[in-house]
N, C-alpha and C positions, 0 to 999 in steps of 0.2 A: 084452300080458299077458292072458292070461285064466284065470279061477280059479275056485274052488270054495266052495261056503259051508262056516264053518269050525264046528263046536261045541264048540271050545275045549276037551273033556275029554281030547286029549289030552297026556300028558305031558312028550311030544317037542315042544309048542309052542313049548315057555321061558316058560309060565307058571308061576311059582311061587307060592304059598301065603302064605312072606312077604309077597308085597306087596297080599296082599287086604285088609287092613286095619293099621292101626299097631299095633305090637308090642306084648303085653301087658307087663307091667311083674313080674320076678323075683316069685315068692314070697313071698321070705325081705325083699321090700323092705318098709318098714313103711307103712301104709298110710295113705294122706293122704285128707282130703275132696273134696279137684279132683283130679283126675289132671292127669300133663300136659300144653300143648294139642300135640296133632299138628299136621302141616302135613298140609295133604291134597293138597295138589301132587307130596307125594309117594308117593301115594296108585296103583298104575298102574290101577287101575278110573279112578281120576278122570281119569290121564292120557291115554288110552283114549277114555274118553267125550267129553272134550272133542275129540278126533281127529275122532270122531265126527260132530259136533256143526260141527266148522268145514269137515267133507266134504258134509256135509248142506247147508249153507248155501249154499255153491257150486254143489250137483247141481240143488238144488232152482231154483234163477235162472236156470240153465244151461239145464235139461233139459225143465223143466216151463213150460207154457202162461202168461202171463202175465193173472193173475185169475183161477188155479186155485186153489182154496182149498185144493189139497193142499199149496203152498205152505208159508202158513204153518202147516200141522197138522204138516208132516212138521221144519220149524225147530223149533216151540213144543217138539214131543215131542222135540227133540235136547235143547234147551238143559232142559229140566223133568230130563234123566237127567243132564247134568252140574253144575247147581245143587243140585239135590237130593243129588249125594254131597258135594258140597261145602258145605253147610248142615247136614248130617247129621252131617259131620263134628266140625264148632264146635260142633252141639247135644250132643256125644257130652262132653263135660266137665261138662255139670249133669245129663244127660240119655241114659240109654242106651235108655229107650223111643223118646223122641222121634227118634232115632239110626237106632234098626230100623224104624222109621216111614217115615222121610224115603228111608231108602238101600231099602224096600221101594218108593216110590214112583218112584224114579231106575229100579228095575228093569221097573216096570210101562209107565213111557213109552217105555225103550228097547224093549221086546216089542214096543208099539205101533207104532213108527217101522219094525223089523223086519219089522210087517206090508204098512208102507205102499211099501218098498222091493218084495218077495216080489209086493206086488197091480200096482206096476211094469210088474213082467218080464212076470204072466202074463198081463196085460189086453193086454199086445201081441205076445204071442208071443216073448219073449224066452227065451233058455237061461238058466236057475239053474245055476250050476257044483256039480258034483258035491265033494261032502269029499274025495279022492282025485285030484282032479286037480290036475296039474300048477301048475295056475293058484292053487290054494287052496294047496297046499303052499308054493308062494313068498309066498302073501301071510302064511301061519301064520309061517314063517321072518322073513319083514318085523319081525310083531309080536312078536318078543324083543327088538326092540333097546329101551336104557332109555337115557336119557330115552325116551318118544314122546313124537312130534310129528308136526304136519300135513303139514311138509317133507320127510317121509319120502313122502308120498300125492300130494305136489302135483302132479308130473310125469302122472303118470296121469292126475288128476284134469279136468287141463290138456290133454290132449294126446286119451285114450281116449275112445271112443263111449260114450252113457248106459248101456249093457247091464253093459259093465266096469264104473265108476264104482259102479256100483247092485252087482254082481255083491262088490268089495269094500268096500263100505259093509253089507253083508251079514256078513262074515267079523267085519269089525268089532264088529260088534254083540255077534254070538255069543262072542266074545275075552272082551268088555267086560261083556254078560249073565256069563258064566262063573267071571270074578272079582268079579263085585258077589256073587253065589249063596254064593261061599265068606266072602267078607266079614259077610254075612248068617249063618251057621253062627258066623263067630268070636265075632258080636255075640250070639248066640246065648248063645252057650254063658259066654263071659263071665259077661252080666247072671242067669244062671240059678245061677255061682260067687259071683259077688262082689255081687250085685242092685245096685237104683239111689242115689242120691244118699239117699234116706230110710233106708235099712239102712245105708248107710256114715256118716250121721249118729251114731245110735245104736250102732254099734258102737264108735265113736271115742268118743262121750261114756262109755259103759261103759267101756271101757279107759281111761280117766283117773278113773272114778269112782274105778273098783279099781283103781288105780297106788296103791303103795305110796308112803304121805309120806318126802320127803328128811329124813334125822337132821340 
């Protein structure tokens, strides 16, 4: 197999929207102080980045020098992008700053990991697959199916030269960057509707000030 890096914006991926973050809650629902908690497993950014994150772990032991410190820079930045949505998660019930915080940091290390794949290929002359190829369209295809998992990667992973391996750990990323980005907009836009745990205090206290006593 060989493939293409992917930038995820397009629509024909099968990435969907719903699953960039957990589902806002009706309108018309009445509003509580906790929301409630999500599971972030089923989260497919988080399920993504962990893909990520257990491709990386492998490439890296596989591929790389033994007492190369890119090593562990390139493990640290997997597991910091799939921790951090998974932490961002749980903080997102008291906390929707700490929320946009955490899943802005998951985005910053996967960028960086992206880089450390990209300085790979070009410190040895290796090919980056083009968006358009062949190779990239099958891996974009790969990443619609839901659950993900590493089981879908293994074979390759197992089997292909570092170039591959690197080449879709690349698309990966970009998959996983793509829907953390829109995750980031819903968290957005959210806390700018409905603000943090402080305004939903006070709103709720005010609504029971002013509730009308029972006859």
């Amino acid at each position: 197999m060989n493939q293409n890096e992917n930038d995820g914006k397009n629509e024909n991926d099968g990435i969907n929207a719903s699953h960039a973050s957990h589902a806002s809650h009706p309108s018309h629902a009445p509003e509580r102080l906790l929301p409630p908690r999500g599971n972030y497993k089923t989260l497919l950014s988080f399920q993504k980045a962990e893909v990520v994150y257990d491709l990386t772990f492998r490439f890296a032991h596989k591929f790389l020098l033994r007492g190369d410190r890119t090593i562990d820079q390139m493990i640290q930045s997997a597991r910091s992008g799939k921790k951090n949505i998974l932490e961002g998660s749980k903080a997102g019930r008291t906390s929707k700053e700490t929320e946009l915080k955490l899943t802005n940091v998951a985005r910053a290390s996967l960028e960086e990991l992206l880089d450390d794949y990209e300085d790979f290929l070009r410190a040895r002359d290796l090919p980056k697959w083009d968006k358009e190829s062949t190779q990239a369209r099958y891996v974009r295809r790969l990443g619609r199916t839901t659950p993900h998992t590493f089981e879908l990667y293994r074979e390759f992973v197992e089997t292909r030269p570092p170039e591959v391996v690197a080449n879709i750990a690349i698309c990966l990323i970009h998959q996983t960057n793509f829907l953390i980005d829109q995750q980031l907009r819903r968290l957005e836009k959210d806390f700018i509707e409905q603000g943090g745990l402080r305004e939903r205090m006070t709103r709720l206290r005010l609504a029971h000030r002013n509730k009308p006593p029972r006859e």
